[in-house]
Each structure stands twice: as structure tokens, then as C-alpha cells.
C-alpha distance (Angstrom), angle and dihedral (degrees) to the residues before:
residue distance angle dihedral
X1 . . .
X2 3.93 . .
X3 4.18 112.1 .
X4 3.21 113.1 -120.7
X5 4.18 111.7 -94.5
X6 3.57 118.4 -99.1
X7 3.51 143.5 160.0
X8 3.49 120.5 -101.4
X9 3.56 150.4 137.4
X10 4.10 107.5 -88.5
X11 4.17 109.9 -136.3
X12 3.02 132.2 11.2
X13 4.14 133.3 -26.3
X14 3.45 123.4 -153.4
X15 4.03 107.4 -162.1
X16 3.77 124.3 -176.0
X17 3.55 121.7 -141.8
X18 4.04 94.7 20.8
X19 3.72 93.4 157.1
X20 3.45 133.4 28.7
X21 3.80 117.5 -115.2
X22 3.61 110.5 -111.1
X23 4.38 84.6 55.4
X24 3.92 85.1 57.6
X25 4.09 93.3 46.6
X26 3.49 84.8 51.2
X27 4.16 95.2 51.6
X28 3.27 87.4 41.8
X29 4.10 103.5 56.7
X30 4.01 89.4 39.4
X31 3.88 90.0 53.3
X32 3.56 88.7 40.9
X33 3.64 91.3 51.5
X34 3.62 101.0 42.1
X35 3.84 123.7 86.8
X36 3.47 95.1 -143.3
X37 3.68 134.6 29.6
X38 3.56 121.7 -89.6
X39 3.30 147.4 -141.6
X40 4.41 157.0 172.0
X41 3.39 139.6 -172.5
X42 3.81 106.3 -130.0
X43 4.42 107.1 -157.2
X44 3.62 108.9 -151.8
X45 3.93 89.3 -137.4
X46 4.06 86.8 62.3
X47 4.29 89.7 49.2
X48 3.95 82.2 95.2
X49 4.60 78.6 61.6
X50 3.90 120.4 -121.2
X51 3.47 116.1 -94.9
X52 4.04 112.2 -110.7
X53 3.44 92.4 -112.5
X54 3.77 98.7 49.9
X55 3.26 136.6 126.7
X56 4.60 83.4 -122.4
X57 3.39 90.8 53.7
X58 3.68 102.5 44.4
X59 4.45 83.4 49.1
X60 3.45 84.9 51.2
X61 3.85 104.1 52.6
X62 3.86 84.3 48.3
X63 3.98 97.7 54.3
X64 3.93 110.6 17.1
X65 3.71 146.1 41.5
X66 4.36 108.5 -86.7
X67 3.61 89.4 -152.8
X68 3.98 100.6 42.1
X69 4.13 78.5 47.6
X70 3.96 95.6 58.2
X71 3.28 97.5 40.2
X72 3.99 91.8 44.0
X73 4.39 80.2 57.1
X74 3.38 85.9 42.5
X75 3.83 100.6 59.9
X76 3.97 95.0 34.6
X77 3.67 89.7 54.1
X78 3.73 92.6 47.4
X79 3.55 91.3 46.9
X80 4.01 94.6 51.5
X81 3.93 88.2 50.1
X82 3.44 88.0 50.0
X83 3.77 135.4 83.1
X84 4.21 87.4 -85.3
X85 3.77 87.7 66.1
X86 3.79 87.6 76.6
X87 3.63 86.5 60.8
X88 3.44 105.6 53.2
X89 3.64 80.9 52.7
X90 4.26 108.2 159.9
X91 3.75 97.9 -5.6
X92 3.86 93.9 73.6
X93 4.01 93.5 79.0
X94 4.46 84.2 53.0
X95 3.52 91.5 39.6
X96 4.28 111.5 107.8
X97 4.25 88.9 -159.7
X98 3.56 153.6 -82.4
X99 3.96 133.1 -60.0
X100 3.76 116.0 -154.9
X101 3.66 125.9 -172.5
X102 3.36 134.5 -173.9
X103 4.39 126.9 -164.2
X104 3.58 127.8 161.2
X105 3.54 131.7 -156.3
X106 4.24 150.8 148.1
X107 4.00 108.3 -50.3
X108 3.68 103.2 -85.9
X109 4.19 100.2 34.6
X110 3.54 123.6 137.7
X111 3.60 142.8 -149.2
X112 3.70 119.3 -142.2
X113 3.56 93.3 175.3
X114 3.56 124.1 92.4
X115 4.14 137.0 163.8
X116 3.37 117.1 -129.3
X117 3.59 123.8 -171.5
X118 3.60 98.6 -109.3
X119 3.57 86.5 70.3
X120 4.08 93.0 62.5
X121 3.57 95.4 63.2
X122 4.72 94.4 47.0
């Protein structure tokens, strides 16, 4: 399967100022608090936000986290309204959604683990 063609930037694009502040405190105190790291899957046809009574929400209660959920719909909206939504230019209407993780660790860990989106589709 080809994706569909679309113009934007090849590589990588480093943007300053991508979310605004009080988003990041927020990351920041539920990674902080959290034991483990954390994560959603944000689907760009659920950026409009499920109604509490729908049948999204009520999946979502039964599989994920509420809060890591809001807060996941929080930062990708934030992030499209932002100066990143520039970037993402025409591929945002082809684009299925967004996966946000969150890990903590000493000053100066890494993560040598990534997702990529071959793995979605094993």
C-alpha cells in the first residue's frame, strides 16, 4: 500500500515553542506521579472529543487510562494549534492519529526503544 502523496517537510523538524507551558507542567506532574510510564493513542477522527455518553468513551473507560486519554487530546490539540501545525501541513487530513508516551528516569537516561508504525499493523 502506497500513502497517499502529500506535501511535507522530509526529516526531521525541530520547532520551538510546540506546546504551551501549562500542557508541559501538566505532563510533567502526571509522569512524575505515575509509577510507570504512560501512554494513549490519540485518533485524529476523535480530536473533535467523544461525547461522555459514547460508544468511544465507554471503549475507552474499559481498556485505557481516562486521564492519560484527556491529557493525550489535550497535548495533540495544543500541538496542532501550535506552531507544529504548520508542519504537519497537508498530511493531517491522511493521518490515522497520534501516539504519546510518557517515561521518566535519572537526568541523563535514555530510551532506545521506539514504535514505529510497522509494528501497528504485526
Amino acid at each position: 500500500v502506497r500513502p497517499p502523496a502529500v506535501s511535507v517537510p522530509g526529516g526531521v523538524a525541530v520547532v520551538d515553542g510546540v506546546l504551551p507551558e501549562a500542557v508541559v507542567r501538566r505532563v510533567y506532574e502526571r509522569t512524575v506521579a505515575k509509577a510507570d510510564p504512560w501512554g494513549t493513542y490519540v485518533l485524529h477522527s476523535g480530536l473533535g472529543g467523544a461525547a461522555p455518553d459514547s460508544p468511544a468513551a465507554a471503549a475507552l473507560e474499559q481498556v485505557g487510562d481516562r486521564d492519560d486519554d484527556a491529557l493525550g487530546l489535550e497535548i495533540v490539540r495544543a500541538f496542532l494549534a501550535g506552531p507544529a501545525g504548520a508542519v504537519v501541513g497537508q498530511a493531517l487530513p491522511v493521518t490515522h492519529g497520534f501516539e504519546l508516551w510518557a517515561v521518566k528516569g535519572p537526568e541523563g537516561h535514555e530510551v532506545r526503544y521506539h514504535i514505529d508504525y510497522a509494528e501497528w499493523h504485526r
